[in-house]
C-alpha positions as a Markdown table, in Angstrom:
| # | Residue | x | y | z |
|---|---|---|---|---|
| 1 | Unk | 0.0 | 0.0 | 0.0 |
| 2 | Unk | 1.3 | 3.5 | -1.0 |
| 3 | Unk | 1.9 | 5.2 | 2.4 |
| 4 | Unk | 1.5 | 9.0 | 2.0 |
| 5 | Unk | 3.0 | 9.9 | 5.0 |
| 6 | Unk | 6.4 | 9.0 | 4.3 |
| 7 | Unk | 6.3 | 9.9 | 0.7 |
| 8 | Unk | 5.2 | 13.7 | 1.7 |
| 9 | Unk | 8.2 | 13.1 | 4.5 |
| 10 | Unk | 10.5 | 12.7 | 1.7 |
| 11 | Unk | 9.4 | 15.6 | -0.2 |
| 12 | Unk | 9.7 | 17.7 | 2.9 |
| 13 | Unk | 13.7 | 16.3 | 3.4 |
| 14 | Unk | 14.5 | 16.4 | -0.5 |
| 15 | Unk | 13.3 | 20.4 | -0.7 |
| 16 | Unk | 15.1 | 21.2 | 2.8 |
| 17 | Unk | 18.1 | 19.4 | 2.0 |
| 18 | Unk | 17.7 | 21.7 | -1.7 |
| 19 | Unk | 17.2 | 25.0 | 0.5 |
| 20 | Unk | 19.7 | 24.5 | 2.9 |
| 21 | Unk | 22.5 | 23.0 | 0.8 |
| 22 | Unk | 24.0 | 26.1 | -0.4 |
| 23 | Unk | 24.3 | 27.0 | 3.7 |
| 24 | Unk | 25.2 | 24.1 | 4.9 |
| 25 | Unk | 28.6 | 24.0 | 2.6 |
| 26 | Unk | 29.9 | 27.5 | 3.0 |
| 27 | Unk | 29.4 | 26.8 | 6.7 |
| 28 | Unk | 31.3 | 23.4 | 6.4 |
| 29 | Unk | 33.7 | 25.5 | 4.1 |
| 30 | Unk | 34.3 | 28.1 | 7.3 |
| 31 | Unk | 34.5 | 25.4 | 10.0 |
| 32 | Unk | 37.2 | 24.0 | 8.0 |
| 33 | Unk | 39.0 | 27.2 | 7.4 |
| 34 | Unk | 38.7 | 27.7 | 11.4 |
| 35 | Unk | 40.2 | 24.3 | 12.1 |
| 36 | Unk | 43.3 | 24.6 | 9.6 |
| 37 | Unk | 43.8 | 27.8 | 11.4 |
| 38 | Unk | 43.6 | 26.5 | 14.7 |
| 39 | Unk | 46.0 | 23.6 | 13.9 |
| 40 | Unk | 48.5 | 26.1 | 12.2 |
| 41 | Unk | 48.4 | 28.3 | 15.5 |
């Protein structure tokens, strides 16, 4: 049987994971940038 409820769950991740991608790497990018500073230091 076609269960609505986790195919509308999956929309809902697929469009926020779509929205937030863009955020979500330049905020992995700065974490990064932080650490390889704090190891250089």
């Amino acid at each position: 049987m076609f269960d609505l409820k986790s195919y509308i769950l999956g929309m809902v991740c697929m469009a926020l994971m779509t929205f937030l991608d863009k955020p979500i790497m330049s905020f992995l990018e700065k974490h990064k940038a932080t650490n390889s500073v704090k190891k250089k230091s």
